[in-house]
C-alpha positions as CSV (number, residue, x, y, z in Angstrom):
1,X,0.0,0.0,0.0
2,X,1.1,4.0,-1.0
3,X,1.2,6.2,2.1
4,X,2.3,9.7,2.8
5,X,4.0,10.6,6.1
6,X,3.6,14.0,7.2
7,X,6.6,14.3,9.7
8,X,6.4,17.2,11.9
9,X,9.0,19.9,12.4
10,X,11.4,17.8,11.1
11,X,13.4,21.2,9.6
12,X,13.1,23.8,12.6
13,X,15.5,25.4,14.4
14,X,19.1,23.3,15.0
15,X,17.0,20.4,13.2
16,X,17.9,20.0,9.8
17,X,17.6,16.9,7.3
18,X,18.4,16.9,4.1
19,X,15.9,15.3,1.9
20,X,18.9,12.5,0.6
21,X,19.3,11.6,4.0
22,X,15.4,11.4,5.1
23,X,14.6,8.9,1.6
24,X,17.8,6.9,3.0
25,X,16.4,6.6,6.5
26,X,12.9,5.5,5.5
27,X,14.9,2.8,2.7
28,X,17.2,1.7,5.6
29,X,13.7,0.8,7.8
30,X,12.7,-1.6,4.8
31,X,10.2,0.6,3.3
32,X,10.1,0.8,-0.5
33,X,9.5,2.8,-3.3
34,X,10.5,5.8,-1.1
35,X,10.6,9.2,-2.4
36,X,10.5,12.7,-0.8
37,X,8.0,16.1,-1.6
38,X,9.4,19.5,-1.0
39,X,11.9,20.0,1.9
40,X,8.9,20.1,4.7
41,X,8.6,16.4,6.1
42,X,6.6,15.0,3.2
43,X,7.7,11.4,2.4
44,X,6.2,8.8,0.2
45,X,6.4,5.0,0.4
46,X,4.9,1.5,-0.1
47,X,4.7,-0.6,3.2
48,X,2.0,-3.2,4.4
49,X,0.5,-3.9,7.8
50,X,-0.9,-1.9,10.2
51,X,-0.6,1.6,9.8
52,X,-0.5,2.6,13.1
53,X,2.1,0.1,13.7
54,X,4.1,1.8,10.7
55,X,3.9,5.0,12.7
56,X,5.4,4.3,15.3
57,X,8.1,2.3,13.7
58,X,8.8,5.5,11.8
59,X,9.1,7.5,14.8
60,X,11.5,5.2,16.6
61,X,13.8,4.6,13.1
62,X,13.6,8.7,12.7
63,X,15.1,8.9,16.5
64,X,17.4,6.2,16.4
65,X,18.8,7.7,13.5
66,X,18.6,12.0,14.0
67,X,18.7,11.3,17.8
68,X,15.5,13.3,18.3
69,X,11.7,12.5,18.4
70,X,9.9,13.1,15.1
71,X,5.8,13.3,15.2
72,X,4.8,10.9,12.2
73,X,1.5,11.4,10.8
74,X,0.4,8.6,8.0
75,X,-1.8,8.9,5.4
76,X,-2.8,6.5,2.4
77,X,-3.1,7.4,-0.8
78,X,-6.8,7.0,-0.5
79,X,-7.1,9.1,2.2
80,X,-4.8,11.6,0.7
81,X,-7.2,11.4,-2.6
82,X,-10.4,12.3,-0.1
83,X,-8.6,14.8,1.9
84,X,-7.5,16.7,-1.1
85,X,-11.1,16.7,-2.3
86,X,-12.7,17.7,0.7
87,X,-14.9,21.2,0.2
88,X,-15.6,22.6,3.4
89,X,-16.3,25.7,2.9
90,X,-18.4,27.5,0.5
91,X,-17.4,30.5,-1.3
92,X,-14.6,32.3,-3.1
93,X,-11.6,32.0,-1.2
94,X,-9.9,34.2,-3.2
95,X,-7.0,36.4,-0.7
96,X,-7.4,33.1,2.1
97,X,-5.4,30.4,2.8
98,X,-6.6,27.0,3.6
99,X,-4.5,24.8,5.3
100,X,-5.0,21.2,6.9
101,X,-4.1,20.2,9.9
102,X,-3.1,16.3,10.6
103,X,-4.1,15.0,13.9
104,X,-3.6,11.4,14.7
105,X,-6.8,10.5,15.6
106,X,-10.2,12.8,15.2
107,X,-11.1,14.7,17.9
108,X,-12.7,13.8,20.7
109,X,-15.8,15.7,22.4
110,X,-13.6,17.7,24.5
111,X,-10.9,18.4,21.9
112,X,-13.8,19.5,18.9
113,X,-15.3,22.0,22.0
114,X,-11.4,23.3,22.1
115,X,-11.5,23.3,18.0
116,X,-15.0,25.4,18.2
117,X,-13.9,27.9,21.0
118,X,-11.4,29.4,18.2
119,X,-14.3,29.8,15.2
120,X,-14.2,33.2,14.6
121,X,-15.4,36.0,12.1
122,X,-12.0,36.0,10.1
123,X,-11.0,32.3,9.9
124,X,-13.1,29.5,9.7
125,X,-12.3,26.0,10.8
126,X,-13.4,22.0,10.3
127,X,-13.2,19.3,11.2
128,X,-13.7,16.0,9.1
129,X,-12.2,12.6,10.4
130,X,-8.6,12.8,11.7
131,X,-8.0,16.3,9.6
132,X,-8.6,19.9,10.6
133,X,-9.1,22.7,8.0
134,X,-8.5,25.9,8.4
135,X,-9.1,28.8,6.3
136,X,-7.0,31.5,7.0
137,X,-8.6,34.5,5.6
138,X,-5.5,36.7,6.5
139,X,-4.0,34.9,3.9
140,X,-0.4,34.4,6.1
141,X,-0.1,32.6,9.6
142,X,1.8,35.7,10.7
143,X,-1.5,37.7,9.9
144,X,-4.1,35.1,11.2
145,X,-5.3,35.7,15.0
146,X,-6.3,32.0,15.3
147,X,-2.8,30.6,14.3
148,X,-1.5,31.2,17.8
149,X,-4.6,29.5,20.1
150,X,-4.5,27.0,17.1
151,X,-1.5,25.9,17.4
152,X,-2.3,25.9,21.4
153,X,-5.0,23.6,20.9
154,X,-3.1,21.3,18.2
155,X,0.0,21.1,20.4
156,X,2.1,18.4,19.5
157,X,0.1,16.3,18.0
158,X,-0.5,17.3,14.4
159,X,1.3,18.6,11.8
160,X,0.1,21.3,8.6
161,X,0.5,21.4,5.3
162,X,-1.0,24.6,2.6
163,X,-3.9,22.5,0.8
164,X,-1.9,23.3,-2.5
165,X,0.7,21.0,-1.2
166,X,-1.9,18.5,-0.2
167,X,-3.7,18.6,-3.7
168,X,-0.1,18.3,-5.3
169,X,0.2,15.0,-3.4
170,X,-3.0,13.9,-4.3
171,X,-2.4,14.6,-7.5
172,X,0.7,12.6,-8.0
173,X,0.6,9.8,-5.6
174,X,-3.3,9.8,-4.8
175,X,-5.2,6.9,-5.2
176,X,-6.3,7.8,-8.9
177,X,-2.6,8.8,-9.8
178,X,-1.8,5.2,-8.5
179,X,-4.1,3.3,-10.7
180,X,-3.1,5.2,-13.7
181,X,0.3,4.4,-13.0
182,X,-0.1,0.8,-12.8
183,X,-1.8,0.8,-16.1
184,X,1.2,2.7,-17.6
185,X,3.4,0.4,-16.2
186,X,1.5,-2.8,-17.4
């Protein structure tokens, strides 16, 4: 099976991995197929089993090996497909930003009341499974009131990625872009 792993703040502050190194890493924890997507934590393999088994296998590898913890946040390429398709909110959202937020498990009662406290007049956010959108109408974090309580609520656990990186991924490794590979190939 295709998945993405969104690997938070693995290039901030002292931390810095070179792409090379990160395919090399994920090929020395017998994954295959590996390949990387822009410098932010965005790495693409085949594996099977359990995928939350896989996650935490690529946590420990990625600490073993950088000798610091790595949040990894997995994703199949159908789920990357659906993600990337997702419309939640109506409109022109022309001068916003949306962004998606990967948690790594939906929210729970208390967690969506946290989520729902932050809803205000200039961004808008939703939830949908294990992902959080956010639209930034500010257009830049910098510029966004929510981005600090957000990333309060979000603490650790989730990473973000611009939907235009997200749709990028879908488009080239999503479940569609899969098939139509393998039909190239045969």
């Amino acid at each position: 099976m295709r998945y993405i792993a969104f690997l938070r703040a693995i290039n901030v502050g002292d931390h810095v991995v070179k792409m090379d190194r990160l395919r090399k890493i994920f090929e020395a924890m017998r994954l295959r197929n590996v390949e990387t997507f822009i410098a932010s934590g965005n790495v693409i393999f085949e594996a099977s089993g359990d995928a939350r088994a896989l996650e935490r296998r690529i946590e420990k590898g990625l600490a073993s090996a950088l000798g610091y913890d790595v949040e990894v946040f997995l994703r199949s390429a159908d789920e990357i497909a659906a993600i990337a398709s997702h419309e939640p909110f109506e409109g022109s959202l022309d001068g916003c930003t949306l962004y998606v937020v990967f948690l790594k498990d939906a929210p729970d009662p208390a967690a969506r009341k946290q989520f729902g406290a932050l809803r205000l007049d200039e961004d808008g956010l939703h939830i949908n499974k294990r992902e959080v959108y956010w639209l930034c109408r500010a257009g830049r974090l910098t510029e966004s009131v929510v981005a600090v309580p957000l990333g309060k609520v979000v603490g650790n656990g989730g990473t973000m990625r611009n939907v235009t990186t997200v749709r990028k991924l879908a488009s080239k490794y999503g479940a569609g872009a899969t098939k139509a590979r393998k039909r190239e190939t045969s």
